[in-house]
C-alpha positions as CSV (number, residue, x, y, z in Angstrom):
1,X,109.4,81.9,113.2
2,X,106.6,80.7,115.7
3,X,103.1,82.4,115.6
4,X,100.0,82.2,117.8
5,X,96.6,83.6,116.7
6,X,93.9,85.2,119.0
7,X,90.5,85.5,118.5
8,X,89.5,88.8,120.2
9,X,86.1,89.3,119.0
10,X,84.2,87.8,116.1
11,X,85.8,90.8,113.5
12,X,88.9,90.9,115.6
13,X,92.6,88.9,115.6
14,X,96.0,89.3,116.9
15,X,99.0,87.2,116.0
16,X,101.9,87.0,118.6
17,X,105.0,86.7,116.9
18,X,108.7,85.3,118.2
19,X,111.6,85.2,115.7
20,X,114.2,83.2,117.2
21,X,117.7,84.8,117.1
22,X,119.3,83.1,114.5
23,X,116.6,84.3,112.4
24,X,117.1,88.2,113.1
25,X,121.1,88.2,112.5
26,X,120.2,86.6,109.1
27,X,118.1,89.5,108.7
28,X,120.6,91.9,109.7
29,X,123.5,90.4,108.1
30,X,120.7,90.8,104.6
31,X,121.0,94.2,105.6
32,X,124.5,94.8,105.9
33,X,125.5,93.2,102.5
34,X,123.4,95.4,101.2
35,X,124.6,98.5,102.7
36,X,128.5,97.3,101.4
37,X,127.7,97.1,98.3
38,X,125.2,99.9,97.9
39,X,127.8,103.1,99.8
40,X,131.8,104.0,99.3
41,X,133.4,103.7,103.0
42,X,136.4,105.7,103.1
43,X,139.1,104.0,102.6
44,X,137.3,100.6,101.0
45,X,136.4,99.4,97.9
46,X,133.0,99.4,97.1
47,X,131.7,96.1,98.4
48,X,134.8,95.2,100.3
49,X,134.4,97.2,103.5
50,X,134.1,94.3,106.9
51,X,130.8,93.8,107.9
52,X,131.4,95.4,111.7
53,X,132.5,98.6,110.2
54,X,129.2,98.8,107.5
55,X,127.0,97.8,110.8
56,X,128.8,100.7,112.4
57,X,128.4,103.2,110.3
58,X,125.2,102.7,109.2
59,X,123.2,100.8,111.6
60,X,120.0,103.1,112.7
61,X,119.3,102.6,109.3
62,X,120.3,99.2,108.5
63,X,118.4,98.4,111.7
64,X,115.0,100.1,111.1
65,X,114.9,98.7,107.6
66,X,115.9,95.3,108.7
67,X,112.8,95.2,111.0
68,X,110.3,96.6,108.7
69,X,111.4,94.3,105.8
70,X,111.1,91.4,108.0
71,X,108.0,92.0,109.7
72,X,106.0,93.0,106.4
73,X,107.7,89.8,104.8
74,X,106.6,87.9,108.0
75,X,103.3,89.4,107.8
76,X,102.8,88.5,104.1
77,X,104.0,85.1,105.0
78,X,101.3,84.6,108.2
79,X,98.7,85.7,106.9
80,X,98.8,83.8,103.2
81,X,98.8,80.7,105.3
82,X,96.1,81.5,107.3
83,X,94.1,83.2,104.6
84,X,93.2,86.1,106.7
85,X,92.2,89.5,104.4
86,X,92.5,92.5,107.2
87,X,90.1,94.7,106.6
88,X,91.5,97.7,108.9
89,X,95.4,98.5,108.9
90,X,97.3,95.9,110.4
91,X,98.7,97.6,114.1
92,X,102.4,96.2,114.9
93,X,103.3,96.3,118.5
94,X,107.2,96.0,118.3
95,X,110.7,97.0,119.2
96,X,113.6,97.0,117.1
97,X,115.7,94.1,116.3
98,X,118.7,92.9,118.7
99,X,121.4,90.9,117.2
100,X,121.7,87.9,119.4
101,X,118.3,87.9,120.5
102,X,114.8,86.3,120.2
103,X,112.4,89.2,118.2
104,X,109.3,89.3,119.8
105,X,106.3,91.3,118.4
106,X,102.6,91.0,117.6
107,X,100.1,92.3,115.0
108,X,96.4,93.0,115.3
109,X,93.6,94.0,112.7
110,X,90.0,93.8,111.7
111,X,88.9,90.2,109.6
112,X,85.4,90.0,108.0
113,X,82.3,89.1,109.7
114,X,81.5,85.5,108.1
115,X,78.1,85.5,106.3
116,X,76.0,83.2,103.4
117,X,76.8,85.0,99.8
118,X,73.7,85.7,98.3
119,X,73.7,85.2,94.4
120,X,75.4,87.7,92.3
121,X,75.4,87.0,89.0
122,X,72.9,87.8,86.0
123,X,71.0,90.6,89.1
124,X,69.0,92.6,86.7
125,X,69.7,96.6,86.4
126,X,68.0,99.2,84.4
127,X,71.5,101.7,83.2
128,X,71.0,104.9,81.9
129,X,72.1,105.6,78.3
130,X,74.7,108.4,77.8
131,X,73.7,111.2,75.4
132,X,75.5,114.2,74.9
133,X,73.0,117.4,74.2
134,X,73.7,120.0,71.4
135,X,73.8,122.8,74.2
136,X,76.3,121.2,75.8
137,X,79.2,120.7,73.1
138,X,78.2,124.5,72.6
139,X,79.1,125.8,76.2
140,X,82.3,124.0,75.8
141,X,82.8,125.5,72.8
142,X,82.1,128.7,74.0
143,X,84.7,128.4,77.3
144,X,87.2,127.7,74.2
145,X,86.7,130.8,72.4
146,X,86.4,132.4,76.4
147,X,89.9,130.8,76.4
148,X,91.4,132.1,73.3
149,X,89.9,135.8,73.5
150,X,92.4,138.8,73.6
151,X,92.1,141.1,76.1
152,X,93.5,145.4,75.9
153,X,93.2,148.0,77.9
154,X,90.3,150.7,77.1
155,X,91.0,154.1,76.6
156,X,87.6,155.1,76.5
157,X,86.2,156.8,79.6
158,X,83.0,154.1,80.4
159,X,82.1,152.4,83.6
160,X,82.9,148.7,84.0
161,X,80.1,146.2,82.9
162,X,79.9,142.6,82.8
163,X,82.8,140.4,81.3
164,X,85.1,143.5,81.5
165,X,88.3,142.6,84.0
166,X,88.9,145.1,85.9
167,X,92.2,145.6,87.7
168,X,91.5,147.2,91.3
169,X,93.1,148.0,95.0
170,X,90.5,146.9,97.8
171,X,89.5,145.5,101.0
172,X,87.4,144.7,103.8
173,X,87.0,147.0,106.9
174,X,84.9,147.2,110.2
175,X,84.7,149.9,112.3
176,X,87.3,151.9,110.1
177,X,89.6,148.7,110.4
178,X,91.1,146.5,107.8
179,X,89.9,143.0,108.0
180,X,92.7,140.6,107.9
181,X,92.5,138.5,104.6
182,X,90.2,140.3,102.5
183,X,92.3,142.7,100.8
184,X,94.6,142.9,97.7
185,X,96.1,145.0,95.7
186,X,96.2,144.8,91.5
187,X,93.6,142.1,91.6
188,X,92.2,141.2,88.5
189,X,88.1,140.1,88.7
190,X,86.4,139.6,85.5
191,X,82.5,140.9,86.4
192,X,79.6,139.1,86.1
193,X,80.7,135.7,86.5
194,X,79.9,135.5,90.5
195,X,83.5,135.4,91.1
196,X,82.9,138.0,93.7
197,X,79.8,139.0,96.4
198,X,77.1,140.8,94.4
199,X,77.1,144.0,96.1
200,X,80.5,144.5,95.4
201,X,80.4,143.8,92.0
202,X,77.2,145.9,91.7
203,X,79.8,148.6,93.3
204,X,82.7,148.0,90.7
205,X,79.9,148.5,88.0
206,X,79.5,152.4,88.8
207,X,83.0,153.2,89.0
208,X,85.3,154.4,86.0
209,X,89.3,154.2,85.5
210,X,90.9,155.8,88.7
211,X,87.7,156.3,90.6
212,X,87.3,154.6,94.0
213,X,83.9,153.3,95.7
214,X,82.6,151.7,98.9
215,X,79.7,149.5,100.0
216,X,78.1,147.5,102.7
217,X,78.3,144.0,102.0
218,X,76.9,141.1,104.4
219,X,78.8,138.2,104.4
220,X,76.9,135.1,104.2
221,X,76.7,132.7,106.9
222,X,78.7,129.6,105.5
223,X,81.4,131.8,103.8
224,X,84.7,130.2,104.4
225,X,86.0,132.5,106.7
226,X,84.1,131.7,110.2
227,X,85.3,135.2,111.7
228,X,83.7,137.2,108.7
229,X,80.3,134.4,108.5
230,X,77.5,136.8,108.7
231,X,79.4,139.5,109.5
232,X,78.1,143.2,107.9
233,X,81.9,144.8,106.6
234,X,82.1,147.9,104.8
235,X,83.9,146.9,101.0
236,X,86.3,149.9,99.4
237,X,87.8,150.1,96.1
238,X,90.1,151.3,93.7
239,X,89.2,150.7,89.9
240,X,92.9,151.1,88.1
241,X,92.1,149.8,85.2
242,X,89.5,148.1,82.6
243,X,90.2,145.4,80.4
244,X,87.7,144.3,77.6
245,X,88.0,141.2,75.9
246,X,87.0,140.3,72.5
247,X,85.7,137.1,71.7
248,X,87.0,135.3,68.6
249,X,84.9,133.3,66.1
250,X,85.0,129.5,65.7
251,X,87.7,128.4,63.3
252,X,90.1,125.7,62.7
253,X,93.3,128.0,63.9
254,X,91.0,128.0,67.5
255,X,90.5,125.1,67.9
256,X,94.4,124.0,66.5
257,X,95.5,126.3,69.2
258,X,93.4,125.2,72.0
259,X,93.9,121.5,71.9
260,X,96.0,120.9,68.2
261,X,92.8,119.8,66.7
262,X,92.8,119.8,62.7
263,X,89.5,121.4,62.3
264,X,86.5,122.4,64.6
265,X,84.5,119.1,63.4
266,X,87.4,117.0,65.3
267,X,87.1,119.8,68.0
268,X,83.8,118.6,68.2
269,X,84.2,115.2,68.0
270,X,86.5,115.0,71.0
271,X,83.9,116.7,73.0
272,X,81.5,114.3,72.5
273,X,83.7,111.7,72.9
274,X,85.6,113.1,76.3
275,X,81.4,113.7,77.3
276,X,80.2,110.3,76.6
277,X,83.0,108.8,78.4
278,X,82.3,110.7,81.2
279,X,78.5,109.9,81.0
280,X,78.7,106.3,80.6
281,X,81.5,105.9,83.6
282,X,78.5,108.1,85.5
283,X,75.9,105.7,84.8
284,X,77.6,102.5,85.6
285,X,78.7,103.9,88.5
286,X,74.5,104.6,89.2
287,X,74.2,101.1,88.0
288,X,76.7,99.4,90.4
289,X,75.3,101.1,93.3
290,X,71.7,99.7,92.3
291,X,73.4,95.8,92.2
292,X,75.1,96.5,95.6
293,X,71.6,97.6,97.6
294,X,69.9,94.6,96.0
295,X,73.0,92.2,97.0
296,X,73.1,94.2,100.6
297,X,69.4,93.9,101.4
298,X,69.8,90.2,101.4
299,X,72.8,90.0,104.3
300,X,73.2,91.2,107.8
301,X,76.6,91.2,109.7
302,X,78.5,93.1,112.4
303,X,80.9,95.6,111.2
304,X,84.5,96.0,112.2
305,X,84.7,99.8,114.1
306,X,88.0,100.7,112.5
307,X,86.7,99.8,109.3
308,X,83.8,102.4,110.0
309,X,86.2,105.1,111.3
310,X,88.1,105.0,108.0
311,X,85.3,105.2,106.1
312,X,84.1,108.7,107.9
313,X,87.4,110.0,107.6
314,X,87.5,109.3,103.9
315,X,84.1,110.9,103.4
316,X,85.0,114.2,105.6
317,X,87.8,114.8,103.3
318,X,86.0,114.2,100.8
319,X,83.5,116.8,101.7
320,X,85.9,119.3,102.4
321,X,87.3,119.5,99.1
322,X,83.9,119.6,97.8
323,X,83.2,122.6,100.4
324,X,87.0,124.2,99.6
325,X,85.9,124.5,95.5
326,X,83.1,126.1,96.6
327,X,84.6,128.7,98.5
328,X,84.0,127.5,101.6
329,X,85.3,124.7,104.9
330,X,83.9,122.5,107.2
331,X,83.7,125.1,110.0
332,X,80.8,126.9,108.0
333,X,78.7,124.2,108.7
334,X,78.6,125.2,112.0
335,X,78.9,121.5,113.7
336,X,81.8,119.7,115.9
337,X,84.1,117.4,115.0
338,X,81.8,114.8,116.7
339,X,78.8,116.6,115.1
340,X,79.9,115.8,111.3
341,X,81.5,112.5,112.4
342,X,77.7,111.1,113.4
343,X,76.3,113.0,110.3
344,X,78.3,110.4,108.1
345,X,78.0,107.3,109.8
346,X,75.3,105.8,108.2
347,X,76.7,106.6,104.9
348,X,80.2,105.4,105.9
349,X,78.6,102.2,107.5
350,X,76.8,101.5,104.3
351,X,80.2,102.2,102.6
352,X,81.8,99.2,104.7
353,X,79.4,96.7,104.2
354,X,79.4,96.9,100.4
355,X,83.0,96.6,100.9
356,X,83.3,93.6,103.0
357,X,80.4,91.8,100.4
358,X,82.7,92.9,97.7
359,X,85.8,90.8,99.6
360,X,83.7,87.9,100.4
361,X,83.0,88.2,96.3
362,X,86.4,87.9,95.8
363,X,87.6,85.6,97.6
364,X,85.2,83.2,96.4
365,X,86.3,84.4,92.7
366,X,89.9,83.6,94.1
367,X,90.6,87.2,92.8
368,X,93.9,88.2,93.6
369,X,95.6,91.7,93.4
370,X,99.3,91.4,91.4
371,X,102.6,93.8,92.9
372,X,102.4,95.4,89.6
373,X,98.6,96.3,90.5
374,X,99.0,97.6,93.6
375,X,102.3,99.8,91.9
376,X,99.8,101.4,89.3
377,X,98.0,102.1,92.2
378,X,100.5,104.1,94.4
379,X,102.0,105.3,91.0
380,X,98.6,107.0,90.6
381,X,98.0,108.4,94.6
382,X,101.9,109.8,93.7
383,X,101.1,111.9,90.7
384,X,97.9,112.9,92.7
385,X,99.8,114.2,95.5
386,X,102.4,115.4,93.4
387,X,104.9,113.3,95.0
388,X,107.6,110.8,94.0
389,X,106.6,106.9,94.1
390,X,109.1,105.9,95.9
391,X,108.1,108.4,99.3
392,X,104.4,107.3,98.6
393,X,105.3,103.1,98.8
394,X,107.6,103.7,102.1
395,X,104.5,105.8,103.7
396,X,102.6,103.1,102.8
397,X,104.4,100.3,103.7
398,X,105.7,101.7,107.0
399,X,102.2,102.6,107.9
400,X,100.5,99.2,107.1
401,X,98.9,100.7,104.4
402,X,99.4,98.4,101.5
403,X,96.6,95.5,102.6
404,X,94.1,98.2,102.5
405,X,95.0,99.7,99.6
406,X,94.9,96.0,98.4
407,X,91.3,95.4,99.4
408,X,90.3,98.5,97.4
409,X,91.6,97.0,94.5
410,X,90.1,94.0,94.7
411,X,86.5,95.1,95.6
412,X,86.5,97.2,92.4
413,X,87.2,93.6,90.6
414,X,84.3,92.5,92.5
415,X,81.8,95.0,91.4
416,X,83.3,95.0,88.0
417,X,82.5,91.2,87.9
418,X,78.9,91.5,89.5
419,X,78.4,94.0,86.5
420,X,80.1,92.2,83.7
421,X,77.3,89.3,84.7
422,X,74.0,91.5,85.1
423,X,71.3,91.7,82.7
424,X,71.3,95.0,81.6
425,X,68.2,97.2,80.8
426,X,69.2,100.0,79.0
427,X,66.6,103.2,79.7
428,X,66.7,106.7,79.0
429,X,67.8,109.2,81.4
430,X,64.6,111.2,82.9
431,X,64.0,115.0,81.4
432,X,65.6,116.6,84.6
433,X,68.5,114.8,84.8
434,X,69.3,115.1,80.9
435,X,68.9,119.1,81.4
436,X,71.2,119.3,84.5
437,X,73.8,116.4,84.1
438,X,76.8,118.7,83.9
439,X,75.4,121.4,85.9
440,X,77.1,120.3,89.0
441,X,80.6,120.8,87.8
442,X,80.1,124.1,86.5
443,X,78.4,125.3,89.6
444,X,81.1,124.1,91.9
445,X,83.9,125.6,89.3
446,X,82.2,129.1,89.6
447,X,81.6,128.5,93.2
448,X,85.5,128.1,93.4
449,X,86.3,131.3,92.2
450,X,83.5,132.9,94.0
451,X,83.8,135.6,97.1
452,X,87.1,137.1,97.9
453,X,88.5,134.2,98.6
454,X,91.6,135.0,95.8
455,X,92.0,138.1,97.6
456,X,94.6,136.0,100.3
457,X,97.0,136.1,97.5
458,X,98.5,139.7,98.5
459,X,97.6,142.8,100.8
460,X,98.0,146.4,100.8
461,X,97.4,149.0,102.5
462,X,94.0,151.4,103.1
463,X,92.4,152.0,99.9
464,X,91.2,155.3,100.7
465,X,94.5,156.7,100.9
């Protein structure tokens, strides 16, 4: 193998590849063997079957992976001798290989800007310190006892009121006509915890078993829908049934049931425990963010524009997963695709810089990220995705993925080791931010339930009739 490197701009390479022939029938030849001994072929032992016949009957695939293998060995190879770190995916300009022939390909990606290091270790940081309030072990406490309460059917003749479930028929209509995707049939809504719009729930509220009801409800402008943002729609319902639920007290069988704790006290105990966790990953994750702006207001650079671009798309899908637990997308903000691109630049270009410090950290640490790393890794983006590690590596690895996911890894060693070495000040956390800590998850978990957005789950047909 013969390479040649280009310097296209100061954050830019490409590396011109030729693979002389003798080279790629070795590689194809790998490939064979391993065919023969991995299928039966009719009529052959296992193993035994010639090597033109194996080619023949398998060769799109024995081809493909013959030329992936050897260019991300190749690649691996290259760019160890040069000690090059891509910080973009690694483009590979290539055909498939030809027995007989010279392979000819190239490879182009993003390097680091070169830069002077300022001094990162013993930076001085004031860290919050975790505390976990009375009030709060108490509300989940109370979601446990939410959890384990039994619900029956009332008999009595009452309207419903709040924490009641009610069971009802309904939907959305305009101008006497249904509105698409607001409608359901046998829903169950429990009242008063803003899983719905106000005025309908203020609706259900007047209405008793087998009674029906309508109301004018304005949709508000961000709602998740962008055809019903805003829109004034007239909300009918039938209320089939009631359900009351009846909250137990606090015991040992509770909490037993609800996580196989021996009494409430360990109950407890693992809340704090699961709280403080939580709390301390929070603030060092404040804390890290304070070392990186000192460390990042000592350095200028140019950045690499793919490296940007991935950082903007991470961040947009970031946000709309936020947006989709609250109930709503990224077309209820009302702004383009080029719009919401600019409106995260600066925080994506931020994002890259303290990434490419964090590399230069590493490589002067000679930190270096292990196969069995980078495994845990995809074994982790797998059960995210609910998919099986095996389809997640080939994704990667066909998609140049891996030396990104690489630099990920070794960036959080980098601000690991920058914190491990700081002086820390430990200080308490100010009075606002000890009384709403947790309130952001538990508004974005009500906000997820929120507006008819269940109601996609089935249709049926006009209420009124």
């Amino acid at each position: 193998m013969d390479y040649k490197v280009e310097e296209l701009s100061p954050v830019t390479r490409k590396v011109n590849v030729t693979v002389p022939a003798e080279e790629v029938n070795a590689a194809l030849s790998a490939g064979v063997a391993l065919y023969r001994h991995r299928y039966e072929i009719k009529g052959f032992r296992r193993g035994k079957a010639p090597s033109s016949v194996v080619e023949s009957k398998f060769r799109a695939q024995i081809y493909t992976e013959a030329t992936t293998d050897l260019i991300n060995y190749q690649i691996n190879e290259i760019l160890g001798t040069l000690k090059l770190m891509p910080l973009s995916r690694l483009d590979v300009d290539s055909k498939e290989l030809v027995r007989d022939a010279d392979f000819i390909y190239s490879i182009s990606f993003e390097v680091a800007p070169d830069f002077d290091l300022p001094n990162y270790e013993g930076l001085k940081v004031d860290v919050e310190k975790a505390e976990v309030k009375d009030e709060e072990v108490r509300e989940v406490e109370q979601r446990v006892l939410e959890n384990a309460a039994t619900v029956r059917t009332i008999t009595e003749v009452r309207p419903a009121a709040d924490g009641d479930i009610v069971i009802i028929t309904f939907g959305a209509y305009k101008d006497e006509k249904i509105f698409e995707g607001i409608q359901a049939e046998n829903f169950e809504l429990t009242l008063g915890q803003q899983q719905a719009l106000p005025e309908f729930e203020a609706m259900l509220k007047t209405l008793k078993t087998g009674e029906k009801g309508e109301c004018e409800v304005v949709f508000p402008a961000d709602f998740i829908n962008p055809a019903m943002a805003g829109e004034t729609l007239t909300m009918r319902a039938t209320l089939h049934a009631i359900k009351e639920k009846t909250i137990p007290e606090l015991t040992d069988e509770v909490a037993k049931k609800a996580g196989g704790f021996d009494s409430v006290e360990k109950m407890r105990e693992a809340i704090v425990k699961s709280y403080m966790h939580s709390r301390e990953q929070l603030n060092k994750s404040v804390a890290q963010k304070k070392l990186m702006d000192q460390l990042l207001s000592q350095v200028t650079f140019d950045l690499p524009p793919s490296l940007v671009e991935n950082r903007i798309d991470r961040l947009l899908a970031d946000l709309e997963q936020r947006l989709d637990r609250q109930g709503k997308s990224l077309e209820s903000l009302k702004k383009t695709p080029e719009e919401l691109r600019e409106s995260v630049r600066a925080q994506a270009e931020e994002a890259a810089r303290a990434e490419i410090l964090l590399l230069a950290v590493a490589k002067k640490e000679n930190f270096d990220v292990t196969s069995e790393e980078i495994d845990a890794a995809l074994t982790q983006v797998a059960m995210q995705n609910r998919q099986d590690l095996l389809s997640v590596k080939q994704y990667y690895e066909e998609n140049n993925l891996i030396f990104p996911l690489k630099d990920r890894l070794l960036a959080d060693k980098s601000i690991e080791y920058i914190y491990e070495r700081a002086v820390k000040n430990e200080v308490d956390a100010p009075a606002e931010v000890k009384e709403t800590s947790t309130s952001d998850e538990k508004k974005g978990e009500k906000s997820a339930a929120a507006k008819p957005k269940k109601a996609k789950a089935a249709k049926t047909e006009d209420p009124k009739e």
